[in-house]
Backbone as CSV, one residue per row, in Angstrom:
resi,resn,N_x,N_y,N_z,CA_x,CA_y,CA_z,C_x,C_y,C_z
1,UNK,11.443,-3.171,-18.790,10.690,-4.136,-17.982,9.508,-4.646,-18.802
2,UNK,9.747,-5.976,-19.093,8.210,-6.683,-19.602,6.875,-7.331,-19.199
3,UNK,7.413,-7.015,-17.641,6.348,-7.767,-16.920,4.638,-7.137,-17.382
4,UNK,3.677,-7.892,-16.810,2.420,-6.987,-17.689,2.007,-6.273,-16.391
5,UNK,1.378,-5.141,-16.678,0.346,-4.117,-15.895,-0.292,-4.790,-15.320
6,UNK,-0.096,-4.734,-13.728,-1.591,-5.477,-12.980,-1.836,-4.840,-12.223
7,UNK,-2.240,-2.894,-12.273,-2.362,-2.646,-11.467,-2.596,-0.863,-12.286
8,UNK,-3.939,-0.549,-12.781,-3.741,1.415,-13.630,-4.546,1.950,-13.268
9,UNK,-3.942,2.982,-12.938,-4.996,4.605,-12.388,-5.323,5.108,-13.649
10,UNK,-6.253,5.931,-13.911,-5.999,6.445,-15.600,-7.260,7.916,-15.172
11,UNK,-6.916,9.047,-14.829,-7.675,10.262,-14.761,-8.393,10.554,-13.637
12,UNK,-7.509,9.923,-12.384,-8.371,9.794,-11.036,-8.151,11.430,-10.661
13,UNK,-9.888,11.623,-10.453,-9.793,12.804,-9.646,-11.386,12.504,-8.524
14,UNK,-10.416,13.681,-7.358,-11.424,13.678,-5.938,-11.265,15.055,-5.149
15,UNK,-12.313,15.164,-5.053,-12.934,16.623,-4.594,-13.899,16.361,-2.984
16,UNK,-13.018,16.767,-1.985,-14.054,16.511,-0.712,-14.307,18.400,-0.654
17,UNK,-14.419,18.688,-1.292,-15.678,19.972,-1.218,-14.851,20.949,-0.919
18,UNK,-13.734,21.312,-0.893,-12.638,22.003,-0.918,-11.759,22.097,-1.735
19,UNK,-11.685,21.986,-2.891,-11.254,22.112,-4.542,-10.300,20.729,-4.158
20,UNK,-10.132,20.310,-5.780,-9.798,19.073,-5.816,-8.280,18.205,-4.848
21,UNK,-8.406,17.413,-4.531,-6.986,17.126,-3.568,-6.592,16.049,-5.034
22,UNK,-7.244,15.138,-5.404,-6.479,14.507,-6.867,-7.050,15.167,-8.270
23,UNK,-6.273,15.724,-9.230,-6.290,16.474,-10.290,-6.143,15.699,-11.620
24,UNK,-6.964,14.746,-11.891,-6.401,13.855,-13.275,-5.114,12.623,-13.024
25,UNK,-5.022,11.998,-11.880,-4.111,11.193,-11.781,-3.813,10.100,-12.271
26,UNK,-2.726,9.818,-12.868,-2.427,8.576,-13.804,-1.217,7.732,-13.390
27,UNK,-1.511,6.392,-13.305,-0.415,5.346,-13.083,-0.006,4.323,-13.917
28,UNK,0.862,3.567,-14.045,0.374,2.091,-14.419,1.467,1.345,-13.762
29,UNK,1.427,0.292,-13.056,2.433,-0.339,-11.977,2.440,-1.852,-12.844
30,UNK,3.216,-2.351,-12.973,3.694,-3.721,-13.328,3.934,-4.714,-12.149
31,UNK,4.131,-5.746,-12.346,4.190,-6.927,-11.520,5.366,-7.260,-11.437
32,UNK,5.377,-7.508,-10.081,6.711,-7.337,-9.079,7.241,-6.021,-9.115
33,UNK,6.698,-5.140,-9.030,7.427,-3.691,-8.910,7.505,-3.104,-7.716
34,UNK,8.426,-2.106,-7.181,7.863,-1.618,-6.040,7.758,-0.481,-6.536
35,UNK,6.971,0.192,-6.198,6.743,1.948,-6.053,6.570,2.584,-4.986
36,UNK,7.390,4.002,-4.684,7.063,4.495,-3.767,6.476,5.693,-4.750
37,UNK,6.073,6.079,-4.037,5.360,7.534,-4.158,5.439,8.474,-3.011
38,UNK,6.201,9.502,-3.140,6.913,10.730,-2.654,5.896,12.062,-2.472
39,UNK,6.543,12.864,-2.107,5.695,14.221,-2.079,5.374,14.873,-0.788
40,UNK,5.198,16.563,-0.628,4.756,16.739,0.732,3.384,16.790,1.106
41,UNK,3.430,16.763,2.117,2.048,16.574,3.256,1.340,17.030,2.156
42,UNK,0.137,16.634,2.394,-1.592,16.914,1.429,-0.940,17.356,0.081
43,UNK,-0.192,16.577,-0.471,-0.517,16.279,-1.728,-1.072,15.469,-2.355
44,UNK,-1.677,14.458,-1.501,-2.634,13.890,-2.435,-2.250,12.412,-2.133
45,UNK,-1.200,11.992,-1.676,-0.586,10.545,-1.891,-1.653,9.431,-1.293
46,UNK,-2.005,9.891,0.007,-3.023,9.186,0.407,-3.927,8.836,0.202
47,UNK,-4.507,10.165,-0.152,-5.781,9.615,-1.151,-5.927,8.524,-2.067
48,UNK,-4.856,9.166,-2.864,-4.549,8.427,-4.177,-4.625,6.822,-3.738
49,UNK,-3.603,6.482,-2.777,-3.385,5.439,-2.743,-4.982,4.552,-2.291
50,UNK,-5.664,5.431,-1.768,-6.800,4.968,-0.886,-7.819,4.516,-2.282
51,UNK,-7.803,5.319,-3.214,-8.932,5.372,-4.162,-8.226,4.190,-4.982
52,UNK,-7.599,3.750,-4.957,-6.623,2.362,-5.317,-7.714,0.762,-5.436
53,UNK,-8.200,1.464,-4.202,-9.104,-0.039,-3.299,-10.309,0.460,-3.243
54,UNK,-10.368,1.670,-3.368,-11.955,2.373,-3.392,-12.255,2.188,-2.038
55,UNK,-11.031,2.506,-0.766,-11.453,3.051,0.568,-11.807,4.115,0.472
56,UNK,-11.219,4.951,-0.589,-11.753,6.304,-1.142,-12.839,6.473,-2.122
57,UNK,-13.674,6.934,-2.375,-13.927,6.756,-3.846,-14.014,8.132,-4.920
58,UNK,-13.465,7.974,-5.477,-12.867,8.741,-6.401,-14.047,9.266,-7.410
59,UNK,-13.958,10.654,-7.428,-15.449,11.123,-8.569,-15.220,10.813,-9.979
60,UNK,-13.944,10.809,-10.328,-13.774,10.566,-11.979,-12.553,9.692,-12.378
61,UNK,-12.559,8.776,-13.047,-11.464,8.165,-13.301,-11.763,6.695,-13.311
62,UNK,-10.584,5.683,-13.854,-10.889,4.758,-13.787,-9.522,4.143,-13.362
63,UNK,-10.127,2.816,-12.238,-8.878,1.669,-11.641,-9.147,0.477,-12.184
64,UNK,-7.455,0.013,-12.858,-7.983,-1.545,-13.253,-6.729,-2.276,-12.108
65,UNK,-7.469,-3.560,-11.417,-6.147,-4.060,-10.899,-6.571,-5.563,-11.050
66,UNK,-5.323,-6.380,-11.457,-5.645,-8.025,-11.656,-7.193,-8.215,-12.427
67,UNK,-7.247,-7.029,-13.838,-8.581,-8.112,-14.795,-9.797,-6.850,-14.094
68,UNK,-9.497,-6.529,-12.848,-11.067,-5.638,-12.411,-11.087,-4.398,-12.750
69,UNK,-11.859,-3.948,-13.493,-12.044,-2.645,-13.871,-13.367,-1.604,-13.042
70,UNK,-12.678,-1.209,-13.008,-13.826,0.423,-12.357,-13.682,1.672,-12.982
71,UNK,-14.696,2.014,-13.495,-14.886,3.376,-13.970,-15.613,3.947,-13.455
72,UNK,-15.299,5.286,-12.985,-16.043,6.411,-12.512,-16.697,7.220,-13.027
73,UNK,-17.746,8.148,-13.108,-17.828,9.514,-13.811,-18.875,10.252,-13.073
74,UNK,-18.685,10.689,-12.157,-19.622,11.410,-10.953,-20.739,10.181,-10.812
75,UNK,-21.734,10.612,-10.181,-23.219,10.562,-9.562,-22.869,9.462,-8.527
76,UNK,-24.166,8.905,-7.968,-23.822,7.966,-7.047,-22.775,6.995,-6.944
77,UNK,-22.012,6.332,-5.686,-21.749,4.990,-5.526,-22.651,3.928,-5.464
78,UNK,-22.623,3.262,-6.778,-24.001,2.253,-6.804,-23.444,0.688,-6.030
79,UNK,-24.779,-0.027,-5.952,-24.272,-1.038,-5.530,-23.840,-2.369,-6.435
80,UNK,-23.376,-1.909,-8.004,-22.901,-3.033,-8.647,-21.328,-2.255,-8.564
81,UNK,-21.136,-1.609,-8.135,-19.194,-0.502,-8.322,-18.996,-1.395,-6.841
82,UNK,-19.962,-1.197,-6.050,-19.225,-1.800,-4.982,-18.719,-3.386,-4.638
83,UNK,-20.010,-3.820,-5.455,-19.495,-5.673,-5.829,-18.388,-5.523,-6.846
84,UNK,-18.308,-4.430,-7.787,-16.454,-4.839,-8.246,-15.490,-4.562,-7.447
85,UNK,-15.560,-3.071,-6.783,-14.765,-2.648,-5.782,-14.663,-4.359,-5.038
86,UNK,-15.429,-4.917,-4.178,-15.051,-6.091,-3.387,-14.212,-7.492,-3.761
87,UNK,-14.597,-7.403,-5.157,-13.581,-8.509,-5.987,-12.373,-7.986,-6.407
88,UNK,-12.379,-6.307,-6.202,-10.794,-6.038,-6.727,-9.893,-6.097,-5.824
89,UNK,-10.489,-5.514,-4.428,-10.014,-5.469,-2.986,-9.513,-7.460,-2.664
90,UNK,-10.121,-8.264,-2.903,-9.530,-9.666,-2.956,-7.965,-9.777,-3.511
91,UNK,-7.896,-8.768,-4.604,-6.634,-8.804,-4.952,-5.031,-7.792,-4.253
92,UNK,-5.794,-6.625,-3.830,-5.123,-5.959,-2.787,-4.929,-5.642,-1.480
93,UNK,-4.179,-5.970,-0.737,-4.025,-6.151,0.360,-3.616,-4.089,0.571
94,UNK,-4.021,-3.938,1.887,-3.133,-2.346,2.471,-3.113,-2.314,3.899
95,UNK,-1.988,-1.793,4.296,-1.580,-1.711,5.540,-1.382,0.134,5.771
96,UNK,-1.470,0.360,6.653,-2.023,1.814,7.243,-1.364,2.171,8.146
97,UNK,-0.811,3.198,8.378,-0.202,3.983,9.354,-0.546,3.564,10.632
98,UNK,-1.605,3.897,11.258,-2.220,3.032,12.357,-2.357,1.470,12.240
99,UNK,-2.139,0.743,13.139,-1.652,-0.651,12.952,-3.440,-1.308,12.827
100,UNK,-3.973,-1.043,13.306,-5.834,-1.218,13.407,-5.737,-3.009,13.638
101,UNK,-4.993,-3.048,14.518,-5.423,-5.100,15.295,-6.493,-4.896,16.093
102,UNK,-6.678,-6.078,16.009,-7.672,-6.250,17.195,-7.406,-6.400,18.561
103,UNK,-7.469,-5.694,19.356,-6.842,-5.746,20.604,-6.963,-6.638,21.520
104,UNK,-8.539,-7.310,21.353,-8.782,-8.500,21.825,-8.501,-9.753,21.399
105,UNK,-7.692,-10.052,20.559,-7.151,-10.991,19.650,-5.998,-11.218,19.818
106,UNK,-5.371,-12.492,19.592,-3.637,-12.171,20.013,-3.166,-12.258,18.429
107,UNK,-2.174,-12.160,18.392,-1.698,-11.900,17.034,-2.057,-12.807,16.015
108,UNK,-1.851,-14.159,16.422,-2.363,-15.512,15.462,-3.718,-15.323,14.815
109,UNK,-4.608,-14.745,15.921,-6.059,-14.699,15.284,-6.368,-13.548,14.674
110,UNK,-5.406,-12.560,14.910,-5.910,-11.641,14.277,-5.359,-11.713,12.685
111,UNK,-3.916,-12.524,12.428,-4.236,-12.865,11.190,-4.981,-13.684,10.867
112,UNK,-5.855,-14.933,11.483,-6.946,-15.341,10.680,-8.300,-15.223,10.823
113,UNK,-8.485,-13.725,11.036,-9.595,-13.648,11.121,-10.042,-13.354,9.882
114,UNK,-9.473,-12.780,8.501,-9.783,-12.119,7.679,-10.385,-13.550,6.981
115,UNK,-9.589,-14.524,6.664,-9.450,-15.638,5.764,-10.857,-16.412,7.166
116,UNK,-11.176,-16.850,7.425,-12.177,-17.302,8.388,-13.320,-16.701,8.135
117,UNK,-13.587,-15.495,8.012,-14.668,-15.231,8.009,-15.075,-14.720,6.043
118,UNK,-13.468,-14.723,5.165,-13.803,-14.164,3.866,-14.351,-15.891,2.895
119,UNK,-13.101,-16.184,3.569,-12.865,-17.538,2.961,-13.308,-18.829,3.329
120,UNK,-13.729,-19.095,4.498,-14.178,-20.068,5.277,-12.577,-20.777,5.046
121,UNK,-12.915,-22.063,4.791,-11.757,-22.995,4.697,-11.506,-24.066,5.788
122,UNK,-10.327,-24.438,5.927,-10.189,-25.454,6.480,-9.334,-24.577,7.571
123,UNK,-9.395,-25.124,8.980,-9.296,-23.996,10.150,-7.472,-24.354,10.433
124,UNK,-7.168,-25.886,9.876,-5.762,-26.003,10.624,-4.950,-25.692,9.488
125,UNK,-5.221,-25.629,8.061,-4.470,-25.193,6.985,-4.186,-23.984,7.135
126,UNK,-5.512,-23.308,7.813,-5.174,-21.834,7.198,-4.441,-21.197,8.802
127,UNK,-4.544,-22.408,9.786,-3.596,-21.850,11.092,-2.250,-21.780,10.678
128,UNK,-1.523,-23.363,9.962,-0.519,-23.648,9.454,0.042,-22.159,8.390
129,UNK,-0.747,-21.675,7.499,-0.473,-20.933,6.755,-0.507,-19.338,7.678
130,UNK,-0.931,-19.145,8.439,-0.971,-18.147,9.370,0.211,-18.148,10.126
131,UNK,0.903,-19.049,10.525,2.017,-19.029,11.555,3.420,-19.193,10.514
132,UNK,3.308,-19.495,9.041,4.198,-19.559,8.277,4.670,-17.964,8.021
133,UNK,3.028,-16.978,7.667,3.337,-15.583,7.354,3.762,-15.225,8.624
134,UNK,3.663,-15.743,10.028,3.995,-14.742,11.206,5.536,-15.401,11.115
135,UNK,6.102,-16.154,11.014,7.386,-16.704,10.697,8.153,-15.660,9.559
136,UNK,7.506,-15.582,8.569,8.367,-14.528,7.415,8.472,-13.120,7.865
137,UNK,7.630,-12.589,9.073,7.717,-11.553,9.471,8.066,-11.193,10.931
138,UNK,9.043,-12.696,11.266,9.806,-12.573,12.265,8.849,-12.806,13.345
139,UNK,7.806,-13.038,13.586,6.594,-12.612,14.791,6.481,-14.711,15.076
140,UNK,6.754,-15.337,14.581,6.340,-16.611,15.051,6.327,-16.699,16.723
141,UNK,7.329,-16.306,17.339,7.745,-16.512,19.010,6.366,-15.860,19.603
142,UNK,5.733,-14.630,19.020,4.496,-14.076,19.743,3.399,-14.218,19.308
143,UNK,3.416,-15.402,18.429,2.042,-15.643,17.830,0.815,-15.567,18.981
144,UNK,1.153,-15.846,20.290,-0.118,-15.771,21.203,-0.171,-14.617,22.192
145,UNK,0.756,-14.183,22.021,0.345,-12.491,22.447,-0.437,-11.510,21.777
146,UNK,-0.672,-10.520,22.569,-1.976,-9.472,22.528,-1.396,-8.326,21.665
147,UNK,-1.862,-7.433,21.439,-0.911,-6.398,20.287,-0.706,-5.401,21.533
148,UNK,-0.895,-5.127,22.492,-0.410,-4.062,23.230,0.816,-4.987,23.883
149,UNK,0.720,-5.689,23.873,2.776,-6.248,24.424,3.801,-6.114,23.455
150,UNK,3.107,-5.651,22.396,4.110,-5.416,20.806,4.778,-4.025,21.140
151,UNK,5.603,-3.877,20.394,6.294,-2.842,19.680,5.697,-2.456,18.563
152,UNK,5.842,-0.807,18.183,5.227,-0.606,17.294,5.644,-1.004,15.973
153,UNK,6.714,-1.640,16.336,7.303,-2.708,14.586,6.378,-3.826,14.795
154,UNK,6.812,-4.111,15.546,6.129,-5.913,15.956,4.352,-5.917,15.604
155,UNK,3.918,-4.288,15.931,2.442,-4.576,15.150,2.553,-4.246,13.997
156,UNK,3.057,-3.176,13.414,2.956,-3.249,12.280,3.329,-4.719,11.230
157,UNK,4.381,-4.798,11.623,4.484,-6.403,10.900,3.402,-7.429,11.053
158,UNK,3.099,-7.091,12.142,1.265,-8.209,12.318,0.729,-8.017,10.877
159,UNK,0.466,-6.253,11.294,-0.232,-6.047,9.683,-0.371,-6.043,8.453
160,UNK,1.037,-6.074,8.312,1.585,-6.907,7.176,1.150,-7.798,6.930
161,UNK,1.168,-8.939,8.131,0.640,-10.825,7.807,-0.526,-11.137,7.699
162,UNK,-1.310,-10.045,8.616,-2.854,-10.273,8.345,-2.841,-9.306,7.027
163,UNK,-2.394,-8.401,6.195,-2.906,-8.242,4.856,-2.499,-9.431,3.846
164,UNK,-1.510,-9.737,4.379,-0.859,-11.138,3.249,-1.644,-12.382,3.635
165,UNK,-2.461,-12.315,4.498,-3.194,-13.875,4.863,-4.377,-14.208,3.647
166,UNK,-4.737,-13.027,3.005,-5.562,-12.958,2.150,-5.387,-13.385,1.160
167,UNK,-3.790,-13.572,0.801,-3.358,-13.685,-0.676,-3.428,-12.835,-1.950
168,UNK,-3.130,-11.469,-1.205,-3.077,-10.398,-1.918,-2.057,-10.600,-3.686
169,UNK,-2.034,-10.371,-4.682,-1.021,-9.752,-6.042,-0.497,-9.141,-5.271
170,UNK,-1.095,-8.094,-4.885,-0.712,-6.295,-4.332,-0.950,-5.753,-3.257
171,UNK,0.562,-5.170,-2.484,0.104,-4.934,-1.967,0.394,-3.007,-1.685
172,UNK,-0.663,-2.037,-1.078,-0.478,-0.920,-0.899,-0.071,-0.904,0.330
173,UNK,0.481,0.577,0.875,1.117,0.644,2.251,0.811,2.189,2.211
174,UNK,0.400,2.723,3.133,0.248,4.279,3.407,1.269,4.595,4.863
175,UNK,2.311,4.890,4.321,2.857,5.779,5.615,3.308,4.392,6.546
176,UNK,3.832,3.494,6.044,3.882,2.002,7.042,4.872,2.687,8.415
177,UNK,5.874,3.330,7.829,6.429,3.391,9.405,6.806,5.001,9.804
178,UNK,5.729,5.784,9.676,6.003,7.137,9.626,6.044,7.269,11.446
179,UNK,5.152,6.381,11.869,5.018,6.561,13.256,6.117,5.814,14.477
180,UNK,6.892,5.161,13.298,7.756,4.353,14.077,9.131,4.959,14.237
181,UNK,10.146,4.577,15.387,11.747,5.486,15.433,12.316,4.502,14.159
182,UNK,13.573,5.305,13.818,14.449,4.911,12.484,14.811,2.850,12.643
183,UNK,15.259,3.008,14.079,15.368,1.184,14.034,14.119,0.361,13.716
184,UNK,13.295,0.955,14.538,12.084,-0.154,14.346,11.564,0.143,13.073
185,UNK,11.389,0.944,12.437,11.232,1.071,11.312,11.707,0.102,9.955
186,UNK,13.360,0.021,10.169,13.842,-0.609,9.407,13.295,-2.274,9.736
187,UNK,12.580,-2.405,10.702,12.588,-3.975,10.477,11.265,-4.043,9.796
188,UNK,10.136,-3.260,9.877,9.139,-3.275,8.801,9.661,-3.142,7.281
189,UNK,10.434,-2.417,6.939,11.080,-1.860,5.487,11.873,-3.314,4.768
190,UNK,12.188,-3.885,6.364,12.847,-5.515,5.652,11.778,-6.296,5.460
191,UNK,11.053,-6.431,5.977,9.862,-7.332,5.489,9.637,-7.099,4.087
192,UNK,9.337,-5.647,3.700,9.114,-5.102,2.115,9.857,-5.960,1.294
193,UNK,11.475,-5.397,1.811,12.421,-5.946,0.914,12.312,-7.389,0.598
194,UNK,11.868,-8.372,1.436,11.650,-9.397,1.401,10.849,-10.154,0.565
195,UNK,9.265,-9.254,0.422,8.242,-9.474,-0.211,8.693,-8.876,-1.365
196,UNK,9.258,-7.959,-2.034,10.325,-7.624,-3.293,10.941,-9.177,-3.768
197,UNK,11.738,-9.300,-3.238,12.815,-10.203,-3.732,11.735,-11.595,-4.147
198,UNK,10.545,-11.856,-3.688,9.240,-12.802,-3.940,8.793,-12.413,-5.139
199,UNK,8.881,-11.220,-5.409,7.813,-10.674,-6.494,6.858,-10.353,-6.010
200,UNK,6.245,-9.785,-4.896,4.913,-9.270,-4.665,5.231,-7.866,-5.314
201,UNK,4.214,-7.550,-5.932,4.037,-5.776,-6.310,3.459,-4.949,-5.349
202,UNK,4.072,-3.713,-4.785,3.609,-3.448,-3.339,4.284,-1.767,-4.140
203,UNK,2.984,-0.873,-3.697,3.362,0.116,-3.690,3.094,1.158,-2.558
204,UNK,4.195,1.908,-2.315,4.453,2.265,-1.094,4.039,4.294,-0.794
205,UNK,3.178,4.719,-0.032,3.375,6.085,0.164,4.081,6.426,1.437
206,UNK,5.740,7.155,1.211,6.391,7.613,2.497,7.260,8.352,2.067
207,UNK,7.443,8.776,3.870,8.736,9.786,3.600,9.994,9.228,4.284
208,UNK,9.863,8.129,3.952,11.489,7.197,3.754,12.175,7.835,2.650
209,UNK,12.965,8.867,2.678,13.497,8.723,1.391,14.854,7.778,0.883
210,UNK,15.217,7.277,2.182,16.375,6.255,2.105,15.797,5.232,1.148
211,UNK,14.786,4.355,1.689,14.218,3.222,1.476,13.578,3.722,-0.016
212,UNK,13.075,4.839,-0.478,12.073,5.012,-1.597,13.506,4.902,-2.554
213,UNK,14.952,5.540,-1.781,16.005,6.187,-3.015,16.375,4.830,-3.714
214,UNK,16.113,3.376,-2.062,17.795,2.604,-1.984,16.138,1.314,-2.629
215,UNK,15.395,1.013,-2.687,14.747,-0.238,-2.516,13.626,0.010,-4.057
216,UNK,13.744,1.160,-4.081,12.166,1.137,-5.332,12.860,0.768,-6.823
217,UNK,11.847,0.209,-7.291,12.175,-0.267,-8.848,11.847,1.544,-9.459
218,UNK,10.456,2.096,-8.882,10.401,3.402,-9.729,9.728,4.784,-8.931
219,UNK,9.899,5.530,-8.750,9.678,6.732,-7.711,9.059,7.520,-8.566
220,UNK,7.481,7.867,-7.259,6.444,8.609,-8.340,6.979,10.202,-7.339
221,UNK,7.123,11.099,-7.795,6.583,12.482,-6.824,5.284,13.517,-7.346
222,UNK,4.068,13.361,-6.079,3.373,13.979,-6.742,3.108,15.480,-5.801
223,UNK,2.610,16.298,-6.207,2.112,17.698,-5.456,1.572,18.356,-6.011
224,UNK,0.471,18.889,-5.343,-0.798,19.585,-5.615,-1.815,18.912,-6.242
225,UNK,-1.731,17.425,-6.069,-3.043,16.705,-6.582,-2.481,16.356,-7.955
226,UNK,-1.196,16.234,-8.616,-0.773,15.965,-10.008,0.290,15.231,-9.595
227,UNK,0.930,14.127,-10.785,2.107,13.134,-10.750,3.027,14.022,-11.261
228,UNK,3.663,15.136,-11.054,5.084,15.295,-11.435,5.699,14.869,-12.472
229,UNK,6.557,14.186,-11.961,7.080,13.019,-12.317,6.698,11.908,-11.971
230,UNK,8.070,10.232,-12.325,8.317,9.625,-12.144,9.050,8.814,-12.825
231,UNK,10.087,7.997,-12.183,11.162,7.358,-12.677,11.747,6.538,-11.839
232,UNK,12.850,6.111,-11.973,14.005,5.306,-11.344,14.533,6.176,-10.553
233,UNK,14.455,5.290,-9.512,15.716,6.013,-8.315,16.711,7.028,-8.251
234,UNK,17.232,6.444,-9.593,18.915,6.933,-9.709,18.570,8.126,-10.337
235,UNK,17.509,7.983,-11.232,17.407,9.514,-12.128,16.497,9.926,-11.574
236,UNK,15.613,9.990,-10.247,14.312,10.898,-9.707,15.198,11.476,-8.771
237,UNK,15.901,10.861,-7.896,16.037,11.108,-6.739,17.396,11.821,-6.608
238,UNK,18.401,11.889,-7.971,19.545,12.173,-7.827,19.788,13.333,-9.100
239,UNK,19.195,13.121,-10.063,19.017,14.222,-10.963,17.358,14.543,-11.646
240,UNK,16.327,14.809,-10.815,15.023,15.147,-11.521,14.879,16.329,-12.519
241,UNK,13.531,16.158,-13.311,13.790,16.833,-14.390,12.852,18.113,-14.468
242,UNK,12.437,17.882,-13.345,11.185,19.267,-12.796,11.584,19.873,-11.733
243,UNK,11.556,21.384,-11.777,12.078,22.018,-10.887,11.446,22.054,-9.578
244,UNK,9.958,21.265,-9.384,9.171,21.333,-8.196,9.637,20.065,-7.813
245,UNK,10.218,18.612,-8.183,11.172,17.914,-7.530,12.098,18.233,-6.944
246,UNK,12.837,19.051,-7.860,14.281,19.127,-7.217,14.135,20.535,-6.300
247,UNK,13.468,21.017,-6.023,12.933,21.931,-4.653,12.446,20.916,-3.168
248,UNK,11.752,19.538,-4.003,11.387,18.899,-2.704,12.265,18.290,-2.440
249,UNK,13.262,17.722,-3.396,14.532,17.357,-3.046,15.517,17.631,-2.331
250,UNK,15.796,18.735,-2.342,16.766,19.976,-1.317,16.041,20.144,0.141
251,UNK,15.003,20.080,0.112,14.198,20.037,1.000,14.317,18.701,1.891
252,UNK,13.999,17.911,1.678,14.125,16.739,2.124,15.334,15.616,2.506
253,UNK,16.531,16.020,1.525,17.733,15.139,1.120,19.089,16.767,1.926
């Protein structure tokens, strides 16, 4: 793959006062890729993914994504990390286990609220462009409904459109449909596939292992706060080369 890196972890570690949950973590994701990232409970995936965008912030290490660089090395969060953190976050979009709409909002506005109040702009372009993303994610018919008349696909896919209203490169996903049954699930996982076949780079933390085996360009597994591995589908998920994979493997598959 030649596409370029727009997106590197390089020695992320985080300590909430209970010995470290990330241990030296290292990535580098290319454009248009998907990644999932695997592993069991509190190993770290979340985090990881969180310190991505610096919802987390990470004591040591450094994130570059689209040109923005952040380096860490203990002491405070100052307030020039956080004006990069905010220009890097322009470039990544994340969607969260919990759907987090606005309840008082019907779906239309709650995707433009982000772009309205980040971006100002022009109010009927960015409606037009709002009802195009609720169209790619199947939601056009309820653009004026409330999120409690949804399904828990039907919000999550909101959240999808309001992270894509931004005009994310990238986008992250923590756990998108851990909370959802196997059908509704799959209609969030098609949206992915969708935004794949576009080229968005979207990397994913779940325990889909269908979707991580059948849809990822490259499968990270991490546990105990370290990357394992990682590879291709065909060779992570069907013959790995570490025996603490292929334990979570049997486990899981």
């Amino acid at each position: 793959m030649n596409d370029p890196v727009v997106l590197s972890a390089e020695q992320l570690h985080k300590d909430f006062g209970e010995g470290e949950v990330l241990c030296g973590v290292s990535m580098q994701v290319r454009k248009g890729e998907l990644v999932s990232i695997i592993g069991p409970s509190g190993c770290g995936k979340s985090t990881f993914l969180r310190c991505l965008n610096f919802l987390e912030i990470p004591d040591r290490g450094t994130v570059t994504a689209m040109g923005v660089t952040i380096a860490r090395n203990g002491g405070p969060w100052r307030s020039a990390e956080e004006h990069l953190a905010h220009r890097l976050r322009t470039h990544v979009g994340m969607v969260f286990q919990s759907f987090n709409l606005f309840p008082h909002l019907s779906v239309l506005d709650n995707v433009l609220l982000a772009p309205r109040v980040v971006k100002g702009g022009n109010a009927e372009a960015d409606r037009e462009e709002a009802m195009a993303l609720l169209e790619k994610v199947g939601l056009a018919k309820v653009a004026q409904r409330y999120p409690v008349s949804l399904s828990g696909g039907q919000q999550q896919r909101a959240a999808i459109a309001r992270a894509l209203a931004m005009r994310p490169e990238i986008m992250l996903y923590d756990e998108p449909t851990s909370a959802l049954d196997p059908i509704v699930a799959e209609e969030v996982l098609n949206v992915m596939r969708t935004l794949d076949d576009e080229g968005m780079t979207q990397i994913i933390v779940t325990h889909d292992m269908r979707f991580a085996e059948v849809a990822s360009d490259t499968v990270v597994f991490m546990d105990g706060g370290h990357v394992i591995e990682a590879g291709p589908p065909e060779v992570l998920c069907v013959n790995p080369a570490h025996e603490q994979t292929r334990r979570f493997m049997r486990t899981v598959l």
